[in-house]
MIVOLUM-237989 format. One record per residue (C-alpha): x, y, z; chain; residue number from 1. Coordinates in nm, 2 decimals, decimal comma. Example, Ala and Ser with C-alpha at 12.3 -4.5 7.8 and 13.67 -1.06 7.14 Angstrom:
BEGIN
LOPA    east   north      up  balum  vexgu
LOPA    1,23   -0,45    0,78      A      1
LOPA    1,37   -0,11    0,71      A      2
***
This chain:
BEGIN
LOPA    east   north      up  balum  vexgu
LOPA    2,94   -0,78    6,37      A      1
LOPA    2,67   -0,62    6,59      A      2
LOPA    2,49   -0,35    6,51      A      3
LOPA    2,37   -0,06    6,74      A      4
LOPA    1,97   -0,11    6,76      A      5
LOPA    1,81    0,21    6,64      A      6
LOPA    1,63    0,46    6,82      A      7
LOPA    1,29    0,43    6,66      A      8
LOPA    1,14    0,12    6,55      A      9
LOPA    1,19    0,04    6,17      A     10
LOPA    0,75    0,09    6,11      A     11
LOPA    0,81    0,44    6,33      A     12
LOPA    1,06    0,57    6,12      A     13
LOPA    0,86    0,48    5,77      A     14
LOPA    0,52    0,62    5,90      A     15
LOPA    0,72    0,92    6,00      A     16
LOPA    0,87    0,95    5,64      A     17
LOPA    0,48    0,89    5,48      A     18
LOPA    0,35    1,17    5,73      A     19
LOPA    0,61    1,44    5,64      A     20
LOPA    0,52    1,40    5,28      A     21
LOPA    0,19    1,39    5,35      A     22
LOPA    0,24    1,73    5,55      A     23
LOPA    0,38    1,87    5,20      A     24
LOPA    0,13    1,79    4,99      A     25
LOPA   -0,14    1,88    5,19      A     26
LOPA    0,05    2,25    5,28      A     27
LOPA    0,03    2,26    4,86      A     28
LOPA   -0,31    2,23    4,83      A     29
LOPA   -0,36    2,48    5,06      A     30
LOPA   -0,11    2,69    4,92      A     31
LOPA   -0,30    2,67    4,55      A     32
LOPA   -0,45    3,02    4,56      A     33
LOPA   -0,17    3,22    4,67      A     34
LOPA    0,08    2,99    4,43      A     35
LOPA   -0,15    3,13    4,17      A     36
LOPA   -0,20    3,44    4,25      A     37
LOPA    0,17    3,48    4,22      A     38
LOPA    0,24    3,28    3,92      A     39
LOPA    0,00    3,59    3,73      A     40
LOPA   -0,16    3,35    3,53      A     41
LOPA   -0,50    3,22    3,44      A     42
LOPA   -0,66    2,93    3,63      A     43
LOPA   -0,69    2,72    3,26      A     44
LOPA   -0,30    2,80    3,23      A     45
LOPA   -0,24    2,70    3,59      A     46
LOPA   -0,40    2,37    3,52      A     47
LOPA   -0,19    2,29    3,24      A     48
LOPA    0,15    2,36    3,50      A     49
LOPA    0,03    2,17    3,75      A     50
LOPA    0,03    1,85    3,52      A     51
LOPA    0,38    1,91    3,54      A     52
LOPA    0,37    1,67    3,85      A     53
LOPA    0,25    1,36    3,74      A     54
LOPA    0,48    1,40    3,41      A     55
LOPA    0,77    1,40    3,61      A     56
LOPA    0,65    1,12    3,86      A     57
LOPA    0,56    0,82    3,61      A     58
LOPA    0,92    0,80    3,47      A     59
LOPA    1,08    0,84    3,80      A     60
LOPA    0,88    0,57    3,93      A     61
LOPA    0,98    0,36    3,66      A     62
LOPA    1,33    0,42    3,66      A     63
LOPA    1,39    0,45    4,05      A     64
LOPA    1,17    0,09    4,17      A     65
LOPA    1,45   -0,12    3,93      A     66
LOPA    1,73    0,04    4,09      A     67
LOPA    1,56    0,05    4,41      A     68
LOPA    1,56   -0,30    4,49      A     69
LOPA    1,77   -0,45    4,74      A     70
LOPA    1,88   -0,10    4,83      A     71
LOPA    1,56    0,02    4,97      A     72
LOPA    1,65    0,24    5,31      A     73
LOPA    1,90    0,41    5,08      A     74
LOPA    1,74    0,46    4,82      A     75
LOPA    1,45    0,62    5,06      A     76
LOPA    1,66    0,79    5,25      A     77
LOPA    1,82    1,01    4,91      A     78
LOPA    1,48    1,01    4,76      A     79
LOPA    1,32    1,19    5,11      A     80
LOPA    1,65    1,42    5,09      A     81
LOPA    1,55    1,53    4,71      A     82
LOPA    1,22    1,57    4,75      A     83
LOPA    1,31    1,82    5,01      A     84
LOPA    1,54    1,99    4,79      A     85
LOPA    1,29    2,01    4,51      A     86
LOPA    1,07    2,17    4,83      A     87
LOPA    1,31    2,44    4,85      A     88
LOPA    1,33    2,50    4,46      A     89
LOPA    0,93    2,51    4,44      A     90
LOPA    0,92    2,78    4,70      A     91
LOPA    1,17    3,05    4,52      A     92
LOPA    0,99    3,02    4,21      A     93
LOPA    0,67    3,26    4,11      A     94
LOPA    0,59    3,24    3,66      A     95
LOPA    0,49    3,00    3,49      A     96
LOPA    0,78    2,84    3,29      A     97
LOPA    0,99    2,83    3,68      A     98
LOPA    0,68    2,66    3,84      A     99
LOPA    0,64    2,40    3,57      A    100
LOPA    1,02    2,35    3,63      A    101
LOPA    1,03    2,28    3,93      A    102
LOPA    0,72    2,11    3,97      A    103
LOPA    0,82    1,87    3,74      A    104
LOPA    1,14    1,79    4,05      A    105
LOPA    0,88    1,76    4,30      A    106
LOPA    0,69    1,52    4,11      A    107
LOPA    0,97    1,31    3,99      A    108
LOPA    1,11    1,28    4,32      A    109
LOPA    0,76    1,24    4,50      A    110
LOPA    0,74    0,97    4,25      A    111
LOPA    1,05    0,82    4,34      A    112
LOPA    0,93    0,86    4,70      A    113
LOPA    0,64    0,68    4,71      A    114
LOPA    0,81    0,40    4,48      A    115
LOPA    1,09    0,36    4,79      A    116
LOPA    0,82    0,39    5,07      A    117
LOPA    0,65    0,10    4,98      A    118
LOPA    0,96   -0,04    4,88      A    119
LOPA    1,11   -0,04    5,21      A    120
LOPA    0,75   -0,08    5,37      A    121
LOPA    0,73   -0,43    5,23      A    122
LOPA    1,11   -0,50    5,32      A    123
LOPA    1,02   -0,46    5,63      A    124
LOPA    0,68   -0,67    5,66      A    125
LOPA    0,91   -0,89    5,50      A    126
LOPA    1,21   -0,92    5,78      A    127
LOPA    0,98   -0,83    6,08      A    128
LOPA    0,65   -1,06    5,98      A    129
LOPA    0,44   -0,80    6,06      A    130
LOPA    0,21   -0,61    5,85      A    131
LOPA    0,32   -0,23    5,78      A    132
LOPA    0,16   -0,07    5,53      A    133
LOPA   -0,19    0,02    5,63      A    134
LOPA    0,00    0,17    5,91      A    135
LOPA    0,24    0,41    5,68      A    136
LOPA   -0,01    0,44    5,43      A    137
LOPA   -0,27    0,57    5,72      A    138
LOPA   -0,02    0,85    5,78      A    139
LOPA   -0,05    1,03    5,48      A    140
LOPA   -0,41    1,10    5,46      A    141
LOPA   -0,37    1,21    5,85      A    142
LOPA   -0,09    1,48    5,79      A    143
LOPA   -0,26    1,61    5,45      A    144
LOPA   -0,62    1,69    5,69      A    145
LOPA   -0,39    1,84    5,95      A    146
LOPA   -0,13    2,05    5,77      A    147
LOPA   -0,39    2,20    5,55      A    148
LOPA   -0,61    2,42    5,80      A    149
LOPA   -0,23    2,48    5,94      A    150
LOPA   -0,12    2,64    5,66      A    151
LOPA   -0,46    2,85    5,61      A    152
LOPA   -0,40    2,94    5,96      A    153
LOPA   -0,03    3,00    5,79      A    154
LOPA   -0,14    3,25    5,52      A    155
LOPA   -0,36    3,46    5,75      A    156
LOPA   -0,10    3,50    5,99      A    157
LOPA    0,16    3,64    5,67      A    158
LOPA    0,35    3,37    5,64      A    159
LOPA    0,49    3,38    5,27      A    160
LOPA    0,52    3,09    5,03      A    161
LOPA    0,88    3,03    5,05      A    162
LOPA    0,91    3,00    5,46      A    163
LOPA    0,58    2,77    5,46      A    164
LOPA    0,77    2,54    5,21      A    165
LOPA    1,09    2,55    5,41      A    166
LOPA    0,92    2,43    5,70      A    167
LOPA    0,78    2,09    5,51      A    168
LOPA    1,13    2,06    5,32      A    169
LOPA    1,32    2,06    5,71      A    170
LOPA    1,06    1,80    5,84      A    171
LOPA    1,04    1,60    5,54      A    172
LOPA    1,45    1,57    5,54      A    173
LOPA    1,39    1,53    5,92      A    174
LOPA    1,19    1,22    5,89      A    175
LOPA    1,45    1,06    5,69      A    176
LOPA    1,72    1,11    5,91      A    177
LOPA    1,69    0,82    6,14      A    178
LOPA    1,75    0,60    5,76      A    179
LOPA    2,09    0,74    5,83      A    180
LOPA    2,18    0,44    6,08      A    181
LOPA    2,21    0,12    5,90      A    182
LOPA    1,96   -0,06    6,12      A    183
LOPA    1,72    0,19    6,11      A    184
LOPA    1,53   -0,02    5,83      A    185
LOPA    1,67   -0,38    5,81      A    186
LOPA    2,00   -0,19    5,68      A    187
LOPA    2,27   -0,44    5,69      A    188
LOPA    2,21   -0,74    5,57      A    189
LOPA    1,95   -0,74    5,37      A    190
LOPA    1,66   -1,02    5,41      A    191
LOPA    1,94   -1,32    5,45      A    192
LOPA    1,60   -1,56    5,42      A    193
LOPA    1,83   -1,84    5,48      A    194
LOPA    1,96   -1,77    5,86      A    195
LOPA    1,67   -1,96    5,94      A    196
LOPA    1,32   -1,87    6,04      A    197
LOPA    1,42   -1,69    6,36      A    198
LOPA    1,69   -1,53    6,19      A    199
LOPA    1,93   -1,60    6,46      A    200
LOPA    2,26   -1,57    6,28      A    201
LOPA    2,49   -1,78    6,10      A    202
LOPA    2,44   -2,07    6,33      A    203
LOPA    2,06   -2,07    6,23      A    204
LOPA    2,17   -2,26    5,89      A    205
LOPA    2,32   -2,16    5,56      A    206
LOPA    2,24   -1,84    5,34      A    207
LOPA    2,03   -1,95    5,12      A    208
LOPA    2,00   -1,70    4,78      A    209
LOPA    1,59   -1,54    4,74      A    210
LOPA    1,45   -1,64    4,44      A    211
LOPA    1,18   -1,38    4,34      A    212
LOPA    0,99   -1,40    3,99      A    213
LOPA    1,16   -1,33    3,66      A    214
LOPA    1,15   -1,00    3,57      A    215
LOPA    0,87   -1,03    3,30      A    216
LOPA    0,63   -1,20    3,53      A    217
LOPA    0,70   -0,96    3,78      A    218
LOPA    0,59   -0,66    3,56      A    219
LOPA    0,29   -0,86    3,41      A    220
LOPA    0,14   -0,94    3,80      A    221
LOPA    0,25   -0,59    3,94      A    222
LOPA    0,08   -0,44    3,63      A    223
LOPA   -0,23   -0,66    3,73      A    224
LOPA   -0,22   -0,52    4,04      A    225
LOPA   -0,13   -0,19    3,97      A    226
LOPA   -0,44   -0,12    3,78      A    227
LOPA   -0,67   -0,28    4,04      A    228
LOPA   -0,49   -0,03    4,30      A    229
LOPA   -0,55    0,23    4,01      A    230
LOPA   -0,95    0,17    4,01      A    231
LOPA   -0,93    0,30    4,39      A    232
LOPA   -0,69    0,59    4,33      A    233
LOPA   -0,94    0,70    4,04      A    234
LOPA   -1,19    0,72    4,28      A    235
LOPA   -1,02    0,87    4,51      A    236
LOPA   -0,88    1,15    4,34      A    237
LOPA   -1,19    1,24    4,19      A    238
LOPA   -1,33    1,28    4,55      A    239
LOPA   -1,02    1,49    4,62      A    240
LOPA   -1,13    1,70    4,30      A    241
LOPA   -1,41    1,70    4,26      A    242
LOPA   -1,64    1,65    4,59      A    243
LOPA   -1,65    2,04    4,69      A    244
LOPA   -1,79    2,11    4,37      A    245
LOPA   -2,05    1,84    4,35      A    246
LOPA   -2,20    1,96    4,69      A    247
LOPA   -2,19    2,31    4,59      A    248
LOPA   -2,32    2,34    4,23      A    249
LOPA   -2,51    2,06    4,30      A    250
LOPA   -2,66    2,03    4,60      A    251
LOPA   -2,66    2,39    4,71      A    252
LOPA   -2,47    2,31    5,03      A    253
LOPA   -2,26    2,61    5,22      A    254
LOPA   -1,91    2,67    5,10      A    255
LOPA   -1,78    2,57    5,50      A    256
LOPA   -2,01    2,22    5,43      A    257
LOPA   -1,89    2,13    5,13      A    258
LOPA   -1,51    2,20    5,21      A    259
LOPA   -1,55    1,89    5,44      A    260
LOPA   -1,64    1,60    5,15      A    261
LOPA   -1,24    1,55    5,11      A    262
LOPA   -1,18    1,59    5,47      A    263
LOPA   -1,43    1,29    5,53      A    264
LOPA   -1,37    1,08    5,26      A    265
LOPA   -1,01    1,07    5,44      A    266
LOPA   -1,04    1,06    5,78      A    267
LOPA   -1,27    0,74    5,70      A    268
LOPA   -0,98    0,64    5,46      A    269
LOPA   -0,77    0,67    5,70      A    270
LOPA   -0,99    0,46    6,02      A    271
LOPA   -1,05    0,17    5,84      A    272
LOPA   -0,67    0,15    5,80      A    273
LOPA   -0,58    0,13    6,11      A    274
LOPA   -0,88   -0,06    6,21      A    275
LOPA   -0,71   -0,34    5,99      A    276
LOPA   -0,37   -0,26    6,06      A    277
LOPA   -0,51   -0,37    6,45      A    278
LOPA   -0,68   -0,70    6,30      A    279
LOPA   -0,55   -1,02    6,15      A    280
LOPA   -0,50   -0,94    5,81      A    281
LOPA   -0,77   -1,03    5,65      A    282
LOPA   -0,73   -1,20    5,31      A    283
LOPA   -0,69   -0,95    4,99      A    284
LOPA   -0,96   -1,08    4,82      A    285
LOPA   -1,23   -1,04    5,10      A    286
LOPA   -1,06   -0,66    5,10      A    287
LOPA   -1,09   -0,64    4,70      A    288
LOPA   -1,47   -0,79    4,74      A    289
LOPA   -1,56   -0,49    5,00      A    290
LOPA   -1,39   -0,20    4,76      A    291
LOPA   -1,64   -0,32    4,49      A    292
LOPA   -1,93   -0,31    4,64      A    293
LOPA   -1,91   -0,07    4,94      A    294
LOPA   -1,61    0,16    4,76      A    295
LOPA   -1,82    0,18    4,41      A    296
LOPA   -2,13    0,17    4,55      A    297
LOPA   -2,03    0,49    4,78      A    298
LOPA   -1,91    0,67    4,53      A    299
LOPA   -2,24    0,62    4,36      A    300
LOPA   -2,44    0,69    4,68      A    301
LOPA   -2,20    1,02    4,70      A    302
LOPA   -2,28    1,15    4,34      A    303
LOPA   -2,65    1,03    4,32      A    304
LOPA   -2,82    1,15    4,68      A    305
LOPA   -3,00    1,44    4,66      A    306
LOPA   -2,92    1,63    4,95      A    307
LOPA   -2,58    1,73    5,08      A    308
LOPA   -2,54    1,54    5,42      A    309
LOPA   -2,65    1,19    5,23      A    310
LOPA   -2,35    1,28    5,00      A    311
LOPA   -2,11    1,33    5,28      A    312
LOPA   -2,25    0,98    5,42      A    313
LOPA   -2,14    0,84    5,08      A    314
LOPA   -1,84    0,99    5,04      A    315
LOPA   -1,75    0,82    5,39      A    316
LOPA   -1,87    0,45    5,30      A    317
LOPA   -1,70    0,49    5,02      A    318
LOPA   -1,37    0,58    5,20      A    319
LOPA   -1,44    0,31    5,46      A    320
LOPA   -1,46    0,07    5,21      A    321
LOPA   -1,14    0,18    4,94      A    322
LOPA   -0,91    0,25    5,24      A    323
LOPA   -0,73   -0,06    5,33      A    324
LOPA   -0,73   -0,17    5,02      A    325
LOPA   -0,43   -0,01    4,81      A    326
LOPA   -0,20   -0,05    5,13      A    327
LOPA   -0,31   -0,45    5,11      A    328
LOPA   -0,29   -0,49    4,72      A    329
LOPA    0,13   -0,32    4,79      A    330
LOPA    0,16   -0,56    5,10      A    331
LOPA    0,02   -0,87    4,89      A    332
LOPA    0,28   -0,77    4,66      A    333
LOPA    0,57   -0,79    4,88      A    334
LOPA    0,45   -1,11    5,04      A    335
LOPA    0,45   -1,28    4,70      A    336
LOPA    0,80   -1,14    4,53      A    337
LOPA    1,09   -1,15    4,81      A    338
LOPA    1,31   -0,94    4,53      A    339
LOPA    1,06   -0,63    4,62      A    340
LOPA    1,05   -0,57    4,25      A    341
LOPA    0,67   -0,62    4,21      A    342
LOPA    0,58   -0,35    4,45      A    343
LOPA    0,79   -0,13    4,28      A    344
LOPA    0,60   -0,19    3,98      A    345
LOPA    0,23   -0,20    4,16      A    346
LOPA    0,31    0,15    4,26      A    347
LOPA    0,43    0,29    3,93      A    348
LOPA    0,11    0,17    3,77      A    349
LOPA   -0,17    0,28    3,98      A    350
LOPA    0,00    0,62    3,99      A    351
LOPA   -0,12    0,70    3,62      A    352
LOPA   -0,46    0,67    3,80      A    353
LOPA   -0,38    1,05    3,90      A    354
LOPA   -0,34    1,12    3,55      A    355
LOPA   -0,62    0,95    3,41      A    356
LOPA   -0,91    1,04    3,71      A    357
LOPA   -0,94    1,43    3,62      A    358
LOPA   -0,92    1,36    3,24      A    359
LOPA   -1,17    1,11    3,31      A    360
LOPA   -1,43    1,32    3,48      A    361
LOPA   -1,37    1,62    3,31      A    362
LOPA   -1,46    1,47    2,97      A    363
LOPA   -1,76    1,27    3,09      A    364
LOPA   -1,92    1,61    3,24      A    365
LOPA   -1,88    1,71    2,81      A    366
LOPA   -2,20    1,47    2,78      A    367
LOPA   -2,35    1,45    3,10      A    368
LOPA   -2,36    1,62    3,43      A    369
LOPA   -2,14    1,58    3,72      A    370
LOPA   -2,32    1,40    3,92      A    371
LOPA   -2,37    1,16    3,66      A    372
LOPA   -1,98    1,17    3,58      A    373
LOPA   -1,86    1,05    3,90      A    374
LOPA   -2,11    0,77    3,97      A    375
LOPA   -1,98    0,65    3,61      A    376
LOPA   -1,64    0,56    3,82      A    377
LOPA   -1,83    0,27    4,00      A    378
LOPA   -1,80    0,11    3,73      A    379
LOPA   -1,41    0,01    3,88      A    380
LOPA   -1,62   -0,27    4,06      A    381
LOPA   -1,64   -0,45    3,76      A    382
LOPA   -1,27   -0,51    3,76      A    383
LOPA   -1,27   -0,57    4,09      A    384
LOPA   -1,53   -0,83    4,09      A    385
LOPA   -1,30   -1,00    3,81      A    386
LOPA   -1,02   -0,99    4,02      A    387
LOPA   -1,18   -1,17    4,37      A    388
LOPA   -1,38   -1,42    4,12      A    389
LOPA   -1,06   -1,51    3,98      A    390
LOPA   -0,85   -1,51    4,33      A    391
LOPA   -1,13   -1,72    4,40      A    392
LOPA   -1,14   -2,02    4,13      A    393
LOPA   -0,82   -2,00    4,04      A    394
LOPA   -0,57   -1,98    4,34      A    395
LOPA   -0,28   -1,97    4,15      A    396
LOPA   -0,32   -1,69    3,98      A    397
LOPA   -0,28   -1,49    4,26      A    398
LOPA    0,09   -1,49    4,27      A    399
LOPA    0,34   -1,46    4,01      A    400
LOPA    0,57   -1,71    3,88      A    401
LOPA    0,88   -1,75    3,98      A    402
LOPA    1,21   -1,94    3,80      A    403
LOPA    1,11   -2,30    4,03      A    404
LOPA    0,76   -2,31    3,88      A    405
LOPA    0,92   -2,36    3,56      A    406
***
């Protein structure tokens, strides 16, 4: 049976999917202020609720990348539907005990979100033989710097909570739409490796059954690579944190200045993305090698200089440098595992990295300045230098096993 070929390309409709909940997050972090303002609670309180998210993702992500596999654009497709939902739910609550609530939805099915994304992101490199993710994962940081001024603009305007929300619930269900079709992501079918190279149908030879690593190998080499993805997401949520406050406690720079350390860190994240999502991939390691030393050494750079604009120039090497490599650690991932199961667990790893980062930071500032703090975190190149020396020496051990190694 034939198919009807889908409207958008399968990599259109998944960068769509990535921007729309990029658009969310980023209207919540503009949103923070008036969220709190009508919660009527402290800032220290507020703090503790908003840990709500991570709680609620970290399970999901466990739970939904098993069930996830082999059923990836519909599993994405009810994920992207839910998180909307939970969109809607976040928006018509206002105290405390209703905001932790339903921010623990939003993370448990952003959670699950992400966990399908890359999912179906390395289905897709996977079926197609072309690489995806630095593409999707480019979108993300893009919608987050463009729907955050939006939604200041937003607030100023009137606009209340509730119909700002709305608007990134329709789009992010909007986005997912196109999964509706069953070619829209590989659908039918799925990866039927043994119709031949060109997958030209049954006359291209026998169906030949994937065999993908056992499921204890794949969670010991996912976990491996989970927390070398985690050493970058440290980083880069301590930026996300912590940067405006670095530059203005710190190095006395104007409020409008030192709003722009996120927005720099990733619009550089996000050109040295697609700078590599136009190359030939380059190999992980070289990609592991140059988030050691330029992505630790920025962040040092960032936290160290002693004026404002050297910060800034930091903060950018430093996203230069991390960028590409989370999106290639998930893509390595998929290339290696044809079940998909080792993303799944990649990305349910490095997310306790959002956990961990602002615990982190905020207990090294106990003992020692900020500054000092967040040049501590290049001390994730250590790791990473591990890693590429051992990708290096010992080839093997850069995939995981599977049942015919034994």
């Amino acid at each position: 049976m034939t198919f009807p070929q889908p409207l958008l390309s399968p990599g259109s409709v998944l960068v769509a999917v990535s921007g729309a909940w990029g658009v969310f997050w980023g209207t919540w972090s503009a949103l923070l202020p008036a969220v709190l303002q009508r919660a009527g609670t402290s800032p220290a309180e507020f703090g503790l609720v908003l840990t709500a998210v991570p709680l609620g993702a970290m399970p999901a992500m466990a739970v939904v990348g098993r069930l996830a596999v082999g059923r990836e654009p519909r599993a994405l497709l009810l994920t992207a539907f839910s998180l909307a939902a939970g969109i809607v739910l976040l928006g018509g609550v206002s105290g405390p005990a209703g905001l932790g609530a339903a921010l623990l939805v939003v993370g448990a099915m952003s959670g699950a979100l992400d966990v399908c994304l890359n999912s179906a992101t390395a289905r897709v490199e996977r079926t197609t033989g072309r690489p995806l993710f630095q593409a999707v994962h480019a979108a993300f940081p893009v919608a987050v710097i463009a729907a955050a001024p939006l939604t200041g603009l937003a607030r100023q305007a009137g606009v209340g909570i509730p119909s700002v929300l709305l608007v990134c619930a329709v789009l992010q269900a909007a986005s997912a739409l196109p999964l509706l079709r069953p070619a829209a992501v590989g659908g039918r079918g799925e990866e039927r490796e043994g119709r031949g190279k060109g997958g030209a149908g049954p006359a291209a030879g026998p169906v030949r059954r994937v065999v993908g690593p056992a499921w204890r190998s794949a969670w010991v080499w996912g976990s491996v690579l989970g927390a070398l993805g985690g050493c970058v997401l440290v980083v880069e949520n301590a930026v996300e944190q912590w940067s405006v406050l670095l530059l203005e406690e710190h190095r006395d720079a104007p409020a409008v200045l030192a709003s722009a350390a996120p927005a720099v860190y990733m619009g550089a994240l996000t050109v040295s993305r697609l700078v590599v999502q136009r190359m030939a991939p380059p190999p992980t390691r070289d990609l592991v090698l140059l988030g050691a030393v330029g992505g630790c050494g920025g962040i040092a750079w960032a936290a160290l200089a002693p004026a404002a604009w050297l910060s800034l120039t930091g903060f950018a090497v430093c996203g230069l440098a991390l960028g590409p490599l989370m999106p290639a650690l998930l893509g390595h991932a998929g290339r290696t595992d044809p079940s998909g199961y080792t993303v799944s667990v990649v990305s349910a790893v490095s997310y306790v990295a959002f956990l961990v980062s602002p615990l982190l930071v905020g207990s090294l500032t106990r003992w020692v300045s900020l500054p000092v703090a967040l040049a501590c975190l290049s001390s994730a190149a250590v790791p990473l230098l591990a890693a590429a020396a051992a990708a290096r020496w010992r080839p093997a051990w850069a995939r995981p096993r599977t049942p015919a190694d034994r």
